[in-house]
MOPAC internal coordinates of N, CA, C and O (Angstrom, degrees):
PM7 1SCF
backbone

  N    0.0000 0     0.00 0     0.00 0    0    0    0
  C    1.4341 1     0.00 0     0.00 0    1    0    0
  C    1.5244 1   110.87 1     0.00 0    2    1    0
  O    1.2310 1   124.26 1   161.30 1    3    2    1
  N    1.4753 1   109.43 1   -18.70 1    3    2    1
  C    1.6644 1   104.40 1   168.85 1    5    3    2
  C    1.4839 1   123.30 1   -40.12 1    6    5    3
  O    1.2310 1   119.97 1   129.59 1    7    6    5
  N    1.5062 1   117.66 1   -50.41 1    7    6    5
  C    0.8843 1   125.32 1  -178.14 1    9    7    6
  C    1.9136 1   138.92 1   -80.39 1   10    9    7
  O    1.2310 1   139.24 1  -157.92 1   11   10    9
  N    1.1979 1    80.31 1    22.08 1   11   10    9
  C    2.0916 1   108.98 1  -171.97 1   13   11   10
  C    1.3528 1    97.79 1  -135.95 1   14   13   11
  O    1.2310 1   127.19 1   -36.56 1   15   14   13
  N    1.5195 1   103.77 1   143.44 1   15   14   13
  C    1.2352 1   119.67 1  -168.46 1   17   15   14
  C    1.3826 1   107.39 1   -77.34 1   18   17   15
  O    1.2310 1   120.39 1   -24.40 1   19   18   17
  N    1.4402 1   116.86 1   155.60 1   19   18   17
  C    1.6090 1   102.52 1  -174.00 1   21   19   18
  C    1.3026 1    85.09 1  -152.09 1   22   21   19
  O    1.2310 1   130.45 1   -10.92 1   23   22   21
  N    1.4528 1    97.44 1   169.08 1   23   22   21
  C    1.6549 1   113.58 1  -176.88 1   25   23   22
  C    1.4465 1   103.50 1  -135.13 1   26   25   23
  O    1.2310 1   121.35 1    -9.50 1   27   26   25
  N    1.6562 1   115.02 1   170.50 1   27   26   25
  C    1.1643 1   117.35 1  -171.05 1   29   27   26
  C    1.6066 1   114.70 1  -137.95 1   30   29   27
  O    1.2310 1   116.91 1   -83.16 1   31   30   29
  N    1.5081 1   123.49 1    96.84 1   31   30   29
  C    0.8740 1   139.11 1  -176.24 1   33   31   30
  C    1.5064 1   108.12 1   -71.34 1   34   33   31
  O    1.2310 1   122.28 1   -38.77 1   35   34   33
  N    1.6849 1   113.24 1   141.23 1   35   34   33
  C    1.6804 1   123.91 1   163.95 1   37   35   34
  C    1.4999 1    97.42 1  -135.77 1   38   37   35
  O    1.2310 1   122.32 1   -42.45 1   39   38   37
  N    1.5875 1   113.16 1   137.55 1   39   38   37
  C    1.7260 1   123.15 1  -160.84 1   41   39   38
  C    2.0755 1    63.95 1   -99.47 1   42   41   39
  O    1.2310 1   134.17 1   -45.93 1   43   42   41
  N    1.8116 1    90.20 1   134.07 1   43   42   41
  C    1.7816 1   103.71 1   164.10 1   45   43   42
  C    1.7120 1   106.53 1  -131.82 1   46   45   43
  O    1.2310 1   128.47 1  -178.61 1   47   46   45
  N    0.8493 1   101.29 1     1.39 1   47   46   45
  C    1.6027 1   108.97 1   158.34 1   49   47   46
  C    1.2665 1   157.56 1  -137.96 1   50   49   47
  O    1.2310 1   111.34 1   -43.42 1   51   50   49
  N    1.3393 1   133.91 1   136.58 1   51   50   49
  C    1.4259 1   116.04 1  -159.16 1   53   51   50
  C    1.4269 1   117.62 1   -84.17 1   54   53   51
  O    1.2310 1   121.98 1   -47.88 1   55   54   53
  N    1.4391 1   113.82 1   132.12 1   55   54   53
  C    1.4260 1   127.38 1   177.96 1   57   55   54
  C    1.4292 1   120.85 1   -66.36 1   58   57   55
  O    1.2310 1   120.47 1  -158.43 1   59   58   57
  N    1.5393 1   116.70 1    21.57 1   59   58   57
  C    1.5224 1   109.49 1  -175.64 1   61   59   58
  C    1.6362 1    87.27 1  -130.11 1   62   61   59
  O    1.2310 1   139.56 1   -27.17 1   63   62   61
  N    2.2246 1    79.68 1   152.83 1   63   62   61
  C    1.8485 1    91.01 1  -143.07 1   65   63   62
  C    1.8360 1   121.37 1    85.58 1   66   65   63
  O    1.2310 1   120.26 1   177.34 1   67   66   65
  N    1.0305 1   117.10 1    -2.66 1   67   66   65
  C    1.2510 1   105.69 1  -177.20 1   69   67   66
  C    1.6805 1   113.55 1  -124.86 1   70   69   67
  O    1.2310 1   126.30 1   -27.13 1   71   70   69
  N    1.2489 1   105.49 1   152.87 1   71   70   69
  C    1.8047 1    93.68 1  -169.25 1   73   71   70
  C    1.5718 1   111.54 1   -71.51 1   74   73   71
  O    1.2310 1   123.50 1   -24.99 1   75   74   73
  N    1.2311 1   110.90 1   155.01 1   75   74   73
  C    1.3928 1   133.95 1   173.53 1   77   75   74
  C    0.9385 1   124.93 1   -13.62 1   78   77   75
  O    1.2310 1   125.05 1   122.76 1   79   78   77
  N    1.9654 1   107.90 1   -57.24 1   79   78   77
  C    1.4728 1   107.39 1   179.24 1   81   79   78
  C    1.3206 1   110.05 1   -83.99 1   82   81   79
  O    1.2310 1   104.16 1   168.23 1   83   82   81
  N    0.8956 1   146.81 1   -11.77 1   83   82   81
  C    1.7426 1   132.37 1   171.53 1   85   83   82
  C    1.7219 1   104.70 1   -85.18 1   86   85   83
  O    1.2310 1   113.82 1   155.00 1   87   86   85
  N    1.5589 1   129.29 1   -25.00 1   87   86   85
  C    1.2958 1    96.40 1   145.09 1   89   87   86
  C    1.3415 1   131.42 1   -48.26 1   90   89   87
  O    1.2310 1   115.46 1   111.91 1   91   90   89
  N    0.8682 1   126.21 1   -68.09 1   91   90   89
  C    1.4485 1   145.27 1   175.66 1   93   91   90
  C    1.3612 1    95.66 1   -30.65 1   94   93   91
  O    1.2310 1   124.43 1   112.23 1   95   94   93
  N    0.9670 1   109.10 1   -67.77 1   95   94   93
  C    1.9868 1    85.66 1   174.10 1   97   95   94
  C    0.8682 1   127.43 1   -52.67 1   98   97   95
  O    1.2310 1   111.33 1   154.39 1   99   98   97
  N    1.2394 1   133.92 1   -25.61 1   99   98   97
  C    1.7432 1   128.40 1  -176.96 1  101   99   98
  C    1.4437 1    93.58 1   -68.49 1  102  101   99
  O    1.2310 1   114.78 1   116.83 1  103  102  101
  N    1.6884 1   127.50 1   -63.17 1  103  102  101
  C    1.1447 1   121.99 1   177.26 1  105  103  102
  C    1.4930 1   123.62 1   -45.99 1  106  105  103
  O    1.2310 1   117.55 1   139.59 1  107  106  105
  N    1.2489 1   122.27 1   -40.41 1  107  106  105
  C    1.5946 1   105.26 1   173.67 1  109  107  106
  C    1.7278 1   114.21 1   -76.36 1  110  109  107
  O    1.2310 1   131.52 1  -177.41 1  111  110  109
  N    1.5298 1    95.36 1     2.59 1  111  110  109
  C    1.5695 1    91.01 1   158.73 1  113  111  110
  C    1.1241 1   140.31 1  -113.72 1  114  113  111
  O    1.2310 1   129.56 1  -156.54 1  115  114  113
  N    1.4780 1    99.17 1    23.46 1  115  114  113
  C    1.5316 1   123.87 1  -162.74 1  117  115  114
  C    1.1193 1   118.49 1    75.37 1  118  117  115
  O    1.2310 1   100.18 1  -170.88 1  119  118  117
  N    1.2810 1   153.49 1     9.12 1  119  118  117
  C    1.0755 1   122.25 1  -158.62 1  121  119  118
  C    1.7497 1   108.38 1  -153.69 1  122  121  119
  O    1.2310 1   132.32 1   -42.89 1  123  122  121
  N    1.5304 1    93.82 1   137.11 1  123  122  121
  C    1.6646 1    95.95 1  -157.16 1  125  123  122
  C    1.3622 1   121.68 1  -146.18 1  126  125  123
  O    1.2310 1   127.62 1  -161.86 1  127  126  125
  N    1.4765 1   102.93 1    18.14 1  127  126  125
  C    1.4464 1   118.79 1  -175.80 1  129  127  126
  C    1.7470 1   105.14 1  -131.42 1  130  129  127
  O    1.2310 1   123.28 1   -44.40 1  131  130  129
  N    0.8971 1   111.31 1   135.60 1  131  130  129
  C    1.7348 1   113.87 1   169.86 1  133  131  130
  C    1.6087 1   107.71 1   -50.51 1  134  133  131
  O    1.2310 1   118.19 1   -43.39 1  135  134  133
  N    1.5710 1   121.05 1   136.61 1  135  134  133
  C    1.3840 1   133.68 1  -155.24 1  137  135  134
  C    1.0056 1   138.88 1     6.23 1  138  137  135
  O    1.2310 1   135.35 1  -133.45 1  139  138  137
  N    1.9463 1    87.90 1    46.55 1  139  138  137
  C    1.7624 1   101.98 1   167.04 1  141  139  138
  C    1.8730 1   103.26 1   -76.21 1  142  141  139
  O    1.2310 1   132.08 1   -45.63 1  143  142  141
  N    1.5891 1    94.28 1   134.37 1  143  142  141
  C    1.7248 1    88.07 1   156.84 1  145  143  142
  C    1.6516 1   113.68 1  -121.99 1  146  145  143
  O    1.2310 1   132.14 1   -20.31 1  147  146  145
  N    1.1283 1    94.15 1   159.69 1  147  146  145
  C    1.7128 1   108.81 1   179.11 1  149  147  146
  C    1.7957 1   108.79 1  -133.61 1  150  149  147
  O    1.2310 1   117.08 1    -6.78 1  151  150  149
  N    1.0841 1   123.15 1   173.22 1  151  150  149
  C    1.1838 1   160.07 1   157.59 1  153  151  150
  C    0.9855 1   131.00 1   -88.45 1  154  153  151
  O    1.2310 1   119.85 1   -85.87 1  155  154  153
  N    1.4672 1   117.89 1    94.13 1  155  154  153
  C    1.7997 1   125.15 1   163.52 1  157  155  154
  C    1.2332 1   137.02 1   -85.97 1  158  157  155
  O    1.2310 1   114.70 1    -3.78 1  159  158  157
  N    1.4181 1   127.65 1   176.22 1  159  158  157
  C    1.5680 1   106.45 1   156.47 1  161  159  158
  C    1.5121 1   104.07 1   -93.43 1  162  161  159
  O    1.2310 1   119.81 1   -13.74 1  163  162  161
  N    1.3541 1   117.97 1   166.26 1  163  162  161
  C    1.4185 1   109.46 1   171.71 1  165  163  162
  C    1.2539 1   106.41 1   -99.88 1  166  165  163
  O    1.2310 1   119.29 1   -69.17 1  167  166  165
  N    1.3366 1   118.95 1   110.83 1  167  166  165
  C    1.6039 1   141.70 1   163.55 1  169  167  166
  C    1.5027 1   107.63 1  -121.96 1  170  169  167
  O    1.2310 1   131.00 1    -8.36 1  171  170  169
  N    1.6429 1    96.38 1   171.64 1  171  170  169
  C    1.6506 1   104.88 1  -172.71 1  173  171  170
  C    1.0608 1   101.81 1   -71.69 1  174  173  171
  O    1.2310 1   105.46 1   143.94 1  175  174  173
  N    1.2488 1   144.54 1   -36.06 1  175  174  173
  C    1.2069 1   154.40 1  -137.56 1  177  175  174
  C    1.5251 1    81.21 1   -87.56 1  178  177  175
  O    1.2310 1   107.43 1   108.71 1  179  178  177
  N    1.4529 1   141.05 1   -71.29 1  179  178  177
  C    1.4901 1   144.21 1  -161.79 1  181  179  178
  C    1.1395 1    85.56 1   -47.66 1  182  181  179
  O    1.2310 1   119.54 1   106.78 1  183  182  181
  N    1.5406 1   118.49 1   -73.22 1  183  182  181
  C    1.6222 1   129.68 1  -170.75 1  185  183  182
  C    1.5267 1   109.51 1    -7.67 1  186  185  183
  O    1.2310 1   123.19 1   106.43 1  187  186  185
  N    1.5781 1   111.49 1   -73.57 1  187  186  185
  C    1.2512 1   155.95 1  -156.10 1  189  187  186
  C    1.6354 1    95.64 1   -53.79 1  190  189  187
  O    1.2310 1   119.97 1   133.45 1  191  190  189
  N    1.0530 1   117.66 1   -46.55 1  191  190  189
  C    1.8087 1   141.58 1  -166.63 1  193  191  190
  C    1.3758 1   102.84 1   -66.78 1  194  193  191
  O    1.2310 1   127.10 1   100.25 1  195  194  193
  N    1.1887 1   103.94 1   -79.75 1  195  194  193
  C    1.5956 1   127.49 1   167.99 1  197  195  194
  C    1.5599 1   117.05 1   -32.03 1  198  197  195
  O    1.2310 1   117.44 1   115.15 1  199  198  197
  N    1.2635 1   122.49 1   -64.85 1  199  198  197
  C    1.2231 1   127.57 1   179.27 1  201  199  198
  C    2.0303 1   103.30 1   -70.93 1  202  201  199
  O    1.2310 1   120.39 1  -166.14 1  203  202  201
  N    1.0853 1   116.87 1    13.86 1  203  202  201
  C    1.4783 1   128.28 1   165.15 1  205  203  202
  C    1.6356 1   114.04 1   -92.14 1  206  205  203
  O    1.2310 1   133.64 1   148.37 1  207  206  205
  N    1.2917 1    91.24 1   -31.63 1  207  206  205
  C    1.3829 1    89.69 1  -171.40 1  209  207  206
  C    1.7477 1   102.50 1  -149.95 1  210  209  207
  O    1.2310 1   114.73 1  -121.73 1  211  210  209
  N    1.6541 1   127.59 1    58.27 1  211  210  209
  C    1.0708 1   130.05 1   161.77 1  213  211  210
  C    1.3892 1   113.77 1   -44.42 1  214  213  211
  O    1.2310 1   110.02 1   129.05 1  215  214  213
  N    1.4924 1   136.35 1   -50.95 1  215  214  213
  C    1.5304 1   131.62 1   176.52 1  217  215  214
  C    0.7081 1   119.15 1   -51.73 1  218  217  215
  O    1.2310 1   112.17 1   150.65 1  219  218  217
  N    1.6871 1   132.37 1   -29.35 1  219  218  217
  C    1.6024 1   117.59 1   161.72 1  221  219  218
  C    1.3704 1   133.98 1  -102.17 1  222  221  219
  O    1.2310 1   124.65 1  -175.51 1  223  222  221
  N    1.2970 1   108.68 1     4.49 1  223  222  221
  C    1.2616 1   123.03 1  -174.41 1  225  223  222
  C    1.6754 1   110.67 1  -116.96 1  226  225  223
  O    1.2310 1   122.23 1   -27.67 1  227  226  225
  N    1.2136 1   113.33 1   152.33 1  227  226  225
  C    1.3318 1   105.96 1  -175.38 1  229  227  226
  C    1.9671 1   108.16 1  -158.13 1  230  229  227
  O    1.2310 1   124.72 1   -62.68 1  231  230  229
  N    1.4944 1   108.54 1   117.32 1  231  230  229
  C    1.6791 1   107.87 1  -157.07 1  233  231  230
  C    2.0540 1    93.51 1   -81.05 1  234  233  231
  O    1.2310 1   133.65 1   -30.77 1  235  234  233
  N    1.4789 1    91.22 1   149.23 1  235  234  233
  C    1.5145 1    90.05 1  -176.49 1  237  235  234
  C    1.4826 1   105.49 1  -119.00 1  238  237  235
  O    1.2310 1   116.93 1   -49.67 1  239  238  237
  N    1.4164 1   123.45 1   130.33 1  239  238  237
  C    1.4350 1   114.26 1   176.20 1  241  239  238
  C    1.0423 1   138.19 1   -60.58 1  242  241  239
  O    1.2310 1   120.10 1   180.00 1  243  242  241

């Protein structure tokens, strides 16, 4: 995976109060705890996720 671009997700908002499917995105993006971060690859598909739910998500350089 060194060699693929990756991105770096931090969850900055809480998913309660919010509908179903934008949980569900945090979970298919791993992430399910307040300022958990993880590691992606960067594909459209992540892209795609993220821009679903910019208010809770936030990319770190």
């Amino acid at each position: 995976m060194a060699d693929k671009k990756t991105i770096k997700l931090k969850q900055i908002g809480s998913p309660i109060r919010r509908p179903e499917s934008q949980r569900q995105i945090l979970i298919g993006l791993g992430l399910n705890k307040m300022h958990k971060v993880v590691v992606r690859q960067d594909t459209p598909e992540v892209r795609g996720a993220i821009a679903k739910v910019p208010h809770l998500v936030a990319v770190i350089d």
